[in-house]
KEVEX-714309 format. One record per residue (C-alpha): residue in three letters; chain; x, y, z. Coordinates in nm, 3 decimals, padded with zeros to 5 digits, m for minus. Each point is the difference from the previous one (the first is absolute). Layout:
<node><resn>Ala</resn><chain>A</chain><c1>X</c1><c2>Y</c2><c3>Z</c3></node>
...
END
This chain:
<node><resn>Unk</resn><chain>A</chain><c1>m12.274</c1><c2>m00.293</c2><c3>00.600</c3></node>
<node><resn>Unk</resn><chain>A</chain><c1>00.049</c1><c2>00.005</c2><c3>m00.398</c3></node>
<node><resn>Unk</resn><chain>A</chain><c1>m00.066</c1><c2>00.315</c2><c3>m00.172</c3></node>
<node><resn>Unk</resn><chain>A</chain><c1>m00.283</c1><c2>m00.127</c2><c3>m00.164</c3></node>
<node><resn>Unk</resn><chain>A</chain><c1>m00.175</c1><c2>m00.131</c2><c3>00.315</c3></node>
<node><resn>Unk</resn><chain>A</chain><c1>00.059</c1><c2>00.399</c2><c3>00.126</c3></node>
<node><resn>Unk</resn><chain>A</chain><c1>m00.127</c1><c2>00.136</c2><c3>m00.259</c3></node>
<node><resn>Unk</resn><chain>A</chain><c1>m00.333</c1><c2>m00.204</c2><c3>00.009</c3></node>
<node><resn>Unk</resn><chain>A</chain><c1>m00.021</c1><c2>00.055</c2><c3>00.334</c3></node>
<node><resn>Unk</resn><chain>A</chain><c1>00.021</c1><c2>00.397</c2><c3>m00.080</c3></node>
<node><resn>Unk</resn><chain>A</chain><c1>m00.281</c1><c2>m00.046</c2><c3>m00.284</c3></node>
<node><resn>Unk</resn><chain>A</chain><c1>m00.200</c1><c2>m00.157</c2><c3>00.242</c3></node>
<node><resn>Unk</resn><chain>A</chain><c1>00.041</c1><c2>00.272</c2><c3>00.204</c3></node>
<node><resn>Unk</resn><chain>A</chain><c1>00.162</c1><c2>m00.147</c2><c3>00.358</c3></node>
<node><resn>Unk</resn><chain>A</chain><c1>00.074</c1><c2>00.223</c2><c3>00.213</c3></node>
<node><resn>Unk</resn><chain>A</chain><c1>00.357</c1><c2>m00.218</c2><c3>00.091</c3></node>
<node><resn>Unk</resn><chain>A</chain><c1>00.074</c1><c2>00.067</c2><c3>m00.376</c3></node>
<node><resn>Unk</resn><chain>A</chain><c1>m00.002</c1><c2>00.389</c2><c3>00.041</c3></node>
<node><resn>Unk</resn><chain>A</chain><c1>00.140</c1><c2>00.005</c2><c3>00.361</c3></node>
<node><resn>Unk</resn><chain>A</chain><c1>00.328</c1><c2>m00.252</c2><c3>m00.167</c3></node>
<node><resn>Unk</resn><chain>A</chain><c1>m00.045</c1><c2>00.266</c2><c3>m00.333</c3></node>
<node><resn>Unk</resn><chain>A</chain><c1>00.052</c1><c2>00.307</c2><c3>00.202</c3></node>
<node><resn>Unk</resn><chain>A</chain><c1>00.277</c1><c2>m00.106</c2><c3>00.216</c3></node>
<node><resn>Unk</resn><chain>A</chain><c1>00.206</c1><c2>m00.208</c2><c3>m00.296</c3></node>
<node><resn>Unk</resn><chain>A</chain><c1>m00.036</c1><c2>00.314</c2><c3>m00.239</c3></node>
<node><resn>Unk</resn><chain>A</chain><c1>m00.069</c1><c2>00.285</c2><c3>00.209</c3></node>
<node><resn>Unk</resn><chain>A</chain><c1>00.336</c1><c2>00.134</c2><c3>m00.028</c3></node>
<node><resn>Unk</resn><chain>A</chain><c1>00.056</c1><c2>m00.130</c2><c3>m00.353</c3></node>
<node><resn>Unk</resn><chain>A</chain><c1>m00.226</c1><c2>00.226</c2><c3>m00.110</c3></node>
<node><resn>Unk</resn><chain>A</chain><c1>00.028</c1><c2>00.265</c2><c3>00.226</c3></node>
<node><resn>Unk</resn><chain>A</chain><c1>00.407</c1><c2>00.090</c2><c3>m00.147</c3></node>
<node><resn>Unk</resn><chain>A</chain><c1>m00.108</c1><c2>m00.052</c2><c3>m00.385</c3></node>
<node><resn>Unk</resn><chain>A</chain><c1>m00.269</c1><c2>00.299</c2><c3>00.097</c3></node>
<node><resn>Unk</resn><chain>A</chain><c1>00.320</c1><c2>00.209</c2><c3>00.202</c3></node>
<node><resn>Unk</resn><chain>A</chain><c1>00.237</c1><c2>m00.074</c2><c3>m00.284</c3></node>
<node><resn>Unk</resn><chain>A</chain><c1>m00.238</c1><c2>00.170</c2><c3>m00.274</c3></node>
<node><resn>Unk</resn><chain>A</chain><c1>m00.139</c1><c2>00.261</c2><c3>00.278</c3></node>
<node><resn>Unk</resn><chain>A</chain><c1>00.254</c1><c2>00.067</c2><c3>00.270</c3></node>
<node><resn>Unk</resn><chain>A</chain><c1>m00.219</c1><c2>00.158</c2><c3>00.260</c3></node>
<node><resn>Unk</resn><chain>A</chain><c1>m00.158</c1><c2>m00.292</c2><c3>00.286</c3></node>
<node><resn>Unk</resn><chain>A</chain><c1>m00.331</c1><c2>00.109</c2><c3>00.017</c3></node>
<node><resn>Unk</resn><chain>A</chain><c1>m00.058</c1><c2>00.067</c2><c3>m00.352</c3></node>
<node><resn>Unk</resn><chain>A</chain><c1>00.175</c1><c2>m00.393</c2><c3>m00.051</c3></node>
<node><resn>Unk</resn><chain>A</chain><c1>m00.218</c1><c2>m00.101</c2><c3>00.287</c3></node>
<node><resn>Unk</resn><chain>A</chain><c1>m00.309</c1><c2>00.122</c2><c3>m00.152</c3></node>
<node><resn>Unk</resn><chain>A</chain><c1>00.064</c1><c2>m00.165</c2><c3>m00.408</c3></node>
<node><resn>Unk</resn><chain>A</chain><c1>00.090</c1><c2>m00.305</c2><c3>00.196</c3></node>
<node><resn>Unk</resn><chain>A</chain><c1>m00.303</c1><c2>m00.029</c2><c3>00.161</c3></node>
<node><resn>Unk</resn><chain>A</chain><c1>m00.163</c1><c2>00.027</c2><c3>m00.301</c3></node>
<node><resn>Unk</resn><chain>A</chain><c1>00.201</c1><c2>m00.236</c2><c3>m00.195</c3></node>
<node><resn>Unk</resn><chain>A</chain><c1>m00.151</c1><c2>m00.261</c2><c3>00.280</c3></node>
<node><resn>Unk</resn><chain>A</chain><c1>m00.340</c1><c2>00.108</c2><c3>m00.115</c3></node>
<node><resn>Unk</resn><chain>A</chain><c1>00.049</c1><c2>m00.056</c2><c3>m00.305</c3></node>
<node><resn>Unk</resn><chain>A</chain><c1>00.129</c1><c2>m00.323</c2><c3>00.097</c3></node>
<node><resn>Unk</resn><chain>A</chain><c1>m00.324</c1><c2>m00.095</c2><c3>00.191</c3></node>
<node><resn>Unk</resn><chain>A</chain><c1>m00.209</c1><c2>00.099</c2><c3>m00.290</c3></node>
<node><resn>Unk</resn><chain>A</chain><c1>00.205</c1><c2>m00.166</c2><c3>m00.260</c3></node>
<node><resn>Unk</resn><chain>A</chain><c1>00.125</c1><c2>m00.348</c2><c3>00.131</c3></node>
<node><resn>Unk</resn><chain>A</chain><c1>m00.272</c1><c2>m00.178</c2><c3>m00.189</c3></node>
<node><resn>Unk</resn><chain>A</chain><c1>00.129</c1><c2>00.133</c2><c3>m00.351</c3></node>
<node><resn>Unk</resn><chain>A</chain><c1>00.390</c1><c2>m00.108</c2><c3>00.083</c3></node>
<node><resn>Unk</resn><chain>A</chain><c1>00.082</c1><c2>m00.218</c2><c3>m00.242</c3></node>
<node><resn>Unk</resn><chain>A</chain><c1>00.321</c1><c2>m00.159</c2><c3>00.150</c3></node>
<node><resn>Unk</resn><chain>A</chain><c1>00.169</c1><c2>00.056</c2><c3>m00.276</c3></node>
<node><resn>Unk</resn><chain>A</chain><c1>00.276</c1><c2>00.184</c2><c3>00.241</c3></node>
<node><resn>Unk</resn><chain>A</chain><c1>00.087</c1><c2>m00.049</c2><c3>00.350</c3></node>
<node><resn>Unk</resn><chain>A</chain><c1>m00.243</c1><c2>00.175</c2><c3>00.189</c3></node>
<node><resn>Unk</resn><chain>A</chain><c1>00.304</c1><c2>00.248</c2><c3>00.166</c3></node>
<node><resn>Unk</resn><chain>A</chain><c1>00.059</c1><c2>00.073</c2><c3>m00.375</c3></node>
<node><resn>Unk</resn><chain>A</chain><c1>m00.393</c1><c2>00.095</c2><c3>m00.058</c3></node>
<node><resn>Unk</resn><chain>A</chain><c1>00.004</c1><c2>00.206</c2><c3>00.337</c3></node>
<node><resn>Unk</resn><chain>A</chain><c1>00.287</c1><c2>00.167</c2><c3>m00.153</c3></node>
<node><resn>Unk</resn><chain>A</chain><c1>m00.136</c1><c2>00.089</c2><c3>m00.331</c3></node>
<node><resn>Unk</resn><chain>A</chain><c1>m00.299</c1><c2>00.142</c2><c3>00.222</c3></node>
<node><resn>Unk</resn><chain>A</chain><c1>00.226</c1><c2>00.185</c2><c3>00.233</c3></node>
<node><resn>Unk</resn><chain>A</chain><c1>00.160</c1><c2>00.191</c2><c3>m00.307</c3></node>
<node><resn>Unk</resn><chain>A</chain><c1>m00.270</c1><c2>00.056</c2><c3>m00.164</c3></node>
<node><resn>Unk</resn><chain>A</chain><c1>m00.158</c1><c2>00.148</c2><c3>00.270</c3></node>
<node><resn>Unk</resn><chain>A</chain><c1>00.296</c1><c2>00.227</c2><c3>00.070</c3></node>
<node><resn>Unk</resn><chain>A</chain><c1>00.072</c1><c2>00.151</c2><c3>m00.297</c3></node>
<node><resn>Unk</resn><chain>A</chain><c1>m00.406</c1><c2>00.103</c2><c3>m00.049</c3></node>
<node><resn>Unk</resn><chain>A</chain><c1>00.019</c1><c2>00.148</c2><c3>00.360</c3></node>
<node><resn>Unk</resn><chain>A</chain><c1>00.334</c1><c2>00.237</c2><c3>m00.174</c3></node>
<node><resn>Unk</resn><chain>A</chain><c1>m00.192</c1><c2>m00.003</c2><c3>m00.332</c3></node>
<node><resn>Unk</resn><chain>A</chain><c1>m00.302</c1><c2>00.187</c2><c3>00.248</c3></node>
<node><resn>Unk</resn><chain>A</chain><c1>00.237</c1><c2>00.206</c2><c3>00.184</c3></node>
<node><resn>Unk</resn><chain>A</chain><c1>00.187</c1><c2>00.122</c2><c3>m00.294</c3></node>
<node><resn>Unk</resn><chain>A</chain><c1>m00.336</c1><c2>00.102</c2><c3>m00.174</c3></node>
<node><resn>Unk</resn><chain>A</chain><c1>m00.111</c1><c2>00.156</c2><c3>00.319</c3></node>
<node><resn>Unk</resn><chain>A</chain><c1>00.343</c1><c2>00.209</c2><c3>m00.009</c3></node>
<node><resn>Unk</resn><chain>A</chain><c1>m00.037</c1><c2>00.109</c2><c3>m00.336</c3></node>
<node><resn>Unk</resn><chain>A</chain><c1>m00.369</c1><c2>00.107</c2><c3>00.063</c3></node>
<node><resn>Unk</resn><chain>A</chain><c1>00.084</c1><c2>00.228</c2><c3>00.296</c3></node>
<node><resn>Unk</resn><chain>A</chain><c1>00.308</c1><c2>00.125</c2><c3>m00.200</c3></node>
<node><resn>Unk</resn><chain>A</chain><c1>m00.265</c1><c2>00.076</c2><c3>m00.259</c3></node>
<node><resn>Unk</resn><chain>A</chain><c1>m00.234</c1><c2>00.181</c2><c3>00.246</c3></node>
<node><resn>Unk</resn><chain>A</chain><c1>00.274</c1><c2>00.204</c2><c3>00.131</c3></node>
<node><resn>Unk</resn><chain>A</chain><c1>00.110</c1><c2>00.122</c2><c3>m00.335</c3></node>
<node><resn>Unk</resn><chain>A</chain><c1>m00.355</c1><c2>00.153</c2><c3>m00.064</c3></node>
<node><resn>Unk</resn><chain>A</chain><c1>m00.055</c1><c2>00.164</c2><c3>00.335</c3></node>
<node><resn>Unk</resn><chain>A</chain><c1>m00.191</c1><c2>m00.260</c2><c3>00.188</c3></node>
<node><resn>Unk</resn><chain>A</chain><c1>00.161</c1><c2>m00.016</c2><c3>00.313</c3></node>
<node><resn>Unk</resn><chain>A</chain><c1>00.004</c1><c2>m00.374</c2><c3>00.104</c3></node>
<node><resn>Unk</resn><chain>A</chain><c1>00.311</c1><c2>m00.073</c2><c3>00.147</c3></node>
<node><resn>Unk</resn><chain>A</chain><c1>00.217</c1><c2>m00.240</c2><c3>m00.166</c3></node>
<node><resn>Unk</resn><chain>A</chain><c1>00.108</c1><c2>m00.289</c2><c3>00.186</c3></node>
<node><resn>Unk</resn><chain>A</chain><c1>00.303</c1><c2>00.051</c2><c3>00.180</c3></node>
<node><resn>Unk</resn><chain>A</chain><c1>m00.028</c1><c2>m00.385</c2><c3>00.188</c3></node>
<node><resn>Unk</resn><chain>A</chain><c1>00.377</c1><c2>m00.069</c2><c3>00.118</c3></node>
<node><resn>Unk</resn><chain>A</chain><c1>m00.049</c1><c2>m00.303</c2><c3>m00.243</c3></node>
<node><resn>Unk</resn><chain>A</chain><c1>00.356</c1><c2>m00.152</c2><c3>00.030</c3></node>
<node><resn>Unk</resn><chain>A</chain><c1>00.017</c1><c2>00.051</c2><c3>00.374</c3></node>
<node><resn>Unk</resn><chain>A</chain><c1>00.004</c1><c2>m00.363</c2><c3>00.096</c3></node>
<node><resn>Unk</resn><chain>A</chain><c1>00.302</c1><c2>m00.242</c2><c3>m00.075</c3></node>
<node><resn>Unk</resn><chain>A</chain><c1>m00.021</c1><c2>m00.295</c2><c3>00.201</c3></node>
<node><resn>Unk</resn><chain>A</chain><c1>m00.053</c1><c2>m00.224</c2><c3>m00.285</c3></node>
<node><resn>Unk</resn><chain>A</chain><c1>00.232</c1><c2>m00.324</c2><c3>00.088</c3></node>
<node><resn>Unk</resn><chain>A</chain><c1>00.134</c1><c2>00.013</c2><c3>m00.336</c3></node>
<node><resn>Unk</resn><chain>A</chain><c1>00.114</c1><c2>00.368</c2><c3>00.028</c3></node>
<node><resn>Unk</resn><chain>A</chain><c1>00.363</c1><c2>m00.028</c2><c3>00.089</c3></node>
<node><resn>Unk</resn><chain>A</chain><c1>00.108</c1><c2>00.330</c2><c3>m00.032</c3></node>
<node><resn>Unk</resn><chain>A</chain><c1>00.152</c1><c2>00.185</c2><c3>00.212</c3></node>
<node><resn>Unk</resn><chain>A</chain><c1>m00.194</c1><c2>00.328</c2><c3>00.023</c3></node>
<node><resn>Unk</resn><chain>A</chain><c1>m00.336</c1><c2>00.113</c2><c3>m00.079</c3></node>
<node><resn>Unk</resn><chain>A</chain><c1>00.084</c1><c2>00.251</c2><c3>m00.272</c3></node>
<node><resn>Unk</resn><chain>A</chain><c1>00.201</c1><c2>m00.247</c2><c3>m00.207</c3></node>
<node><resn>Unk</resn><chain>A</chain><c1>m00.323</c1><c2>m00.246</c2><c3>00.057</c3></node>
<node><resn>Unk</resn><chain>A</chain><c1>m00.203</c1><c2>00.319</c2><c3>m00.087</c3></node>
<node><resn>Unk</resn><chain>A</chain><c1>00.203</c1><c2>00.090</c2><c3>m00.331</c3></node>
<node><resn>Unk</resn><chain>A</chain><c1>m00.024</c1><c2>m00.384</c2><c3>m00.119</c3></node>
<node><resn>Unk</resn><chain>A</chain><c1>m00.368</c1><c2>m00.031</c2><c3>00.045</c3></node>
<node><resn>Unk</resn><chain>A</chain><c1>m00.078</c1><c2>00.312</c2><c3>m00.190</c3></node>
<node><resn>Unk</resn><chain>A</chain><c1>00.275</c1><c2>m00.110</c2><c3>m00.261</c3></node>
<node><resn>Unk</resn><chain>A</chain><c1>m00.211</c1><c2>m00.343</c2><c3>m00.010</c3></node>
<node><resn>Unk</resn><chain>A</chain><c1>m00.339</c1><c2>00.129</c2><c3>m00.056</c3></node>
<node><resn>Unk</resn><chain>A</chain><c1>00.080</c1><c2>00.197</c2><c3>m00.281</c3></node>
<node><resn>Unk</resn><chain>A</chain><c1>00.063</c1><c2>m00.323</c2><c3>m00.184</c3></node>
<node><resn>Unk</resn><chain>A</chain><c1>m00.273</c1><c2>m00.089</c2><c3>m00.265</c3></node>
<node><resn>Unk</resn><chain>A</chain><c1>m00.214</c1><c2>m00.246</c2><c3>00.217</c3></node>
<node><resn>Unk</resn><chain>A</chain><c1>00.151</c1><c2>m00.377</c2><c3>m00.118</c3></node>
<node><resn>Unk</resn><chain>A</chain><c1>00.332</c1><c2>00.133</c2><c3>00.035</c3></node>
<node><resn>Unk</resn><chain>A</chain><c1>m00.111</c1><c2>00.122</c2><c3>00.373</c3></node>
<node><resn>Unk</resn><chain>A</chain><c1>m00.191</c1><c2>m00.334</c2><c3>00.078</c3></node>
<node><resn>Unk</resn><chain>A</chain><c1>00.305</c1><c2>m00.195</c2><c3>m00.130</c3></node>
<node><resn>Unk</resn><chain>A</chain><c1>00.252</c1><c2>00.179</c2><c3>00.211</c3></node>
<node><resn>Unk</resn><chain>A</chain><c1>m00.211</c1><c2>00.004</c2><c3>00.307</c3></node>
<node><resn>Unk</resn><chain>A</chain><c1>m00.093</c1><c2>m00.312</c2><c3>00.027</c3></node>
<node><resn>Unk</resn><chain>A</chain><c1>00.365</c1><c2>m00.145</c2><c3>m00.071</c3></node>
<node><resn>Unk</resn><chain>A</chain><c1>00.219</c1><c2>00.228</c2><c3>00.167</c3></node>
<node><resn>Unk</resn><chain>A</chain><c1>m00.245</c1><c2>00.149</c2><c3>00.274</c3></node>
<node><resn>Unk</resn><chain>A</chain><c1>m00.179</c1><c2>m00.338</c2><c3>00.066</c3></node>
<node><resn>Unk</resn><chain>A</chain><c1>00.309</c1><c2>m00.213</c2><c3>m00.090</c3></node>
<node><resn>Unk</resn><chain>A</chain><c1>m00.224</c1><c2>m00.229</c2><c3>m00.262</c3></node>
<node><resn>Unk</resn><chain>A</chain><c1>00.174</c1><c2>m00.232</c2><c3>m00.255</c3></node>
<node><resn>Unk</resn><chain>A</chain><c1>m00.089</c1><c2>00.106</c2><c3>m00.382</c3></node>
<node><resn>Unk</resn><chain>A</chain><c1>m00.220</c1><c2>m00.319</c2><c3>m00.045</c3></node>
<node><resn>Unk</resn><chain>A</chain><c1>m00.245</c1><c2>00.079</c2><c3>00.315</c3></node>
<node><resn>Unk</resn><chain>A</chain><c1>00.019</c1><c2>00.379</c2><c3>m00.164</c3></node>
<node><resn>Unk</resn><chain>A</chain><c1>m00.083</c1><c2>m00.143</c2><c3>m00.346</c3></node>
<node><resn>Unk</resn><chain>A</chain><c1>m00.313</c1><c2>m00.200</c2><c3>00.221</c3></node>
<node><resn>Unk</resn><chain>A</chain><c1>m00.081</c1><c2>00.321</c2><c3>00.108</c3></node>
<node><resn>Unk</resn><chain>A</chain><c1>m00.007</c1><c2>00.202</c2><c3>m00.260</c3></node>
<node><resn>Unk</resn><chain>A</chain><c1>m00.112</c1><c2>m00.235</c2><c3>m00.211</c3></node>
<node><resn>Unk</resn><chain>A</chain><c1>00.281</c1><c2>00.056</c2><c3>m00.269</c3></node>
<node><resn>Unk</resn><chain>A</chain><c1>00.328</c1><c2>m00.230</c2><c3>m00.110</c3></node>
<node><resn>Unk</resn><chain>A</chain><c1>00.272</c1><c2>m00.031</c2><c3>00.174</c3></node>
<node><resn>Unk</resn><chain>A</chain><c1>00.213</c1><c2>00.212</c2><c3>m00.314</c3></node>
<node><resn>Unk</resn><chain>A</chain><c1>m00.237</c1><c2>00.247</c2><c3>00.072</c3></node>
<node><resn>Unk</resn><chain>A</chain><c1>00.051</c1><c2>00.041</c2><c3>00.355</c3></node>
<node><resn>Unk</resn><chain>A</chain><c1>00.364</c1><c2>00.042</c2><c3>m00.062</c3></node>
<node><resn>Unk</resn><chain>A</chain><c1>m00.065</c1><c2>00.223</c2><c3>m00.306</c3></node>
<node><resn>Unk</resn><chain>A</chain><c1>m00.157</c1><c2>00.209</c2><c3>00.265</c3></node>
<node><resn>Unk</resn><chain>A</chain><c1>00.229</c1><c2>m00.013</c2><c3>00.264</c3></node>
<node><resn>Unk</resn><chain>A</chain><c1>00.248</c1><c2>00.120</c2><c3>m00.230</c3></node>
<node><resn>Unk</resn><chain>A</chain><c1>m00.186</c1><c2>00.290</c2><c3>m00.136</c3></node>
<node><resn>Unk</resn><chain>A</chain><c1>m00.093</c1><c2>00.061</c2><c3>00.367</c3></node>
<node><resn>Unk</resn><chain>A</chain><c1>00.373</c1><c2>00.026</c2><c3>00.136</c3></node>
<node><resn>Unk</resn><chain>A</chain><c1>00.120</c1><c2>00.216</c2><c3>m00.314</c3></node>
<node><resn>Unk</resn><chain>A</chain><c1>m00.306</c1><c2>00.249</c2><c3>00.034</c3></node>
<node><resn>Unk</resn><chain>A</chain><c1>00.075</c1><c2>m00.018</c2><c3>00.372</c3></node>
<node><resn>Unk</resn><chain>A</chain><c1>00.330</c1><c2>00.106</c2><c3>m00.028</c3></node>
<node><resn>Unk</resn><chain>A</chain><c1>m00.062</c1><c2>00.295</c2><c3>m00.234</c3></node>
<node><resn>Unk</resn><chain>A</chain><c1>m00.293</c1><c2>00.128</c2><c3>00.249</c3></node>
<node><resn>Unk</resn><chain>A</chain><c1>00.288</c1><c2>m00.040</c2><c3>00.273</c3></node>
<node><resn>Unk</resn><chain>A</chain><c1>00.267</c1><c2>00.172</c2><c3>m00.197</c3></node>
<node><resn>Unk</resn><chain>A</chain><c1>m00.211</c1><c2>00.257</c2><c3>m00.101</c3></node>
<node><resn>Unk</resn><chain>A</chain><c1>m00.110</c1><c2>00.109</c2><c3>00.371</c3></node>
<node><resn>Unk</resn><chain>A</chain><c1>00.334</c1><c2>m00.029</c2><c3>00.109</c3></node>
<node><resn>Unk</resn><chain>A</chain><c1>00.141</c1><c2>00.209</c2><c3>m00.306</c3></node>
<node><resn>Unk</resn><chain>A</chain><c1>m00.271</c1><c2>00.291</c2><c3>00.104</c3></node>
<node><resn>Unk</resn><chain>A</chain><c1>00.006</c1><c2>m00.047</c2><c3>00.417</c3></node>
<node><resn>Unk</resn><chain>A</chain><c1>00.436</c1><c2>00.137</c2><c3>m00.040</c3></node>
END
């Protein structure tokens, strides 16, 4: 079946079409979600809603993209607003604290899960460092570096993606590794 015929079928909402969806891209989109947020059921959660999403929003794809390449744009996007809402949530607790309100501040083990396929490492405290390290990266450098060395994808499906040029991407990517490596040096410098 062509790509096209799937993805009438999905507009036209058969219930073959989201059974093949599901299995073919279940996983896909299941390790974008654990490379941006390492924890499963957090990843578990964001993927089900990039699926949602998905359901609601087949009859705007254009095909412009492959339609892995739109589910990954969604999966991204719908990671880094689920950090963009936790961070905010941090901050407000943090806030509360400060002026006597006694809401306890999140202490969620949030790096406590590392069985993401395309974490080699071979501990989880260097896996733990490294994901902190990442997501203090300005967002595009974090997508950029995620999605190629986490999810292993080429600079011109990231470029698809994230719907900049390929120079860009590796303008990133650059900026990514050198900011990376001063985060890295810089805990290492203060943890001796």
């Amino acid at each position: 079946m062509s790509e096209t015929t799937f993805i009438n079928d999905l507009r036209a909402g058969k219930r073959e079409a989201y059974g093949r969806l599901l299995d073919e891209y279940e996983q896909l989109v299941f390790s974008t979600c654990l490379s941006f947020v390492p924890n499963n059921e957090d990843a578990e959660d964001i993927a089900q809603e990039v699926f949602v999403e998905v359901f609601k929003s087949i009859q705007t794809f254009k095909g412009n993209s492959k339609l892995s390449t739109w589910m990954y744009r969604i999966a991204t996007n719908k990671s880094l607003e689920f950090i963009r809402k936790k961070n905010t949530k941090k901050r407000f607790a943090f806030m509360q604290s400060i002026f006597g309100n006694e809401i306890p501040l999140d202490k969620t083990a949030y790096f406590t899960e590392m069985n993401h396929p395309g974490i080699l490492l071979e501990n989880k405290e260097k896996s733990e460092t490294i994901f902190k390290a990442i997501h203090q990266l300005p967002e595009a450098q974090k997508v950029v570096f995620t999605l190629h060395k986490v999810d292993g994808l080429p600079y011109k499906e990231i470029a698809e993606i994230t719907e900049k040029s390929v120079s860009s991407v590796e303008s990133l990517m650059f900026r990514a590794k050198k900011n990376l490596q001063k985060i890295l040096d810089n805990f290492y410098k203060n943890e001796i």
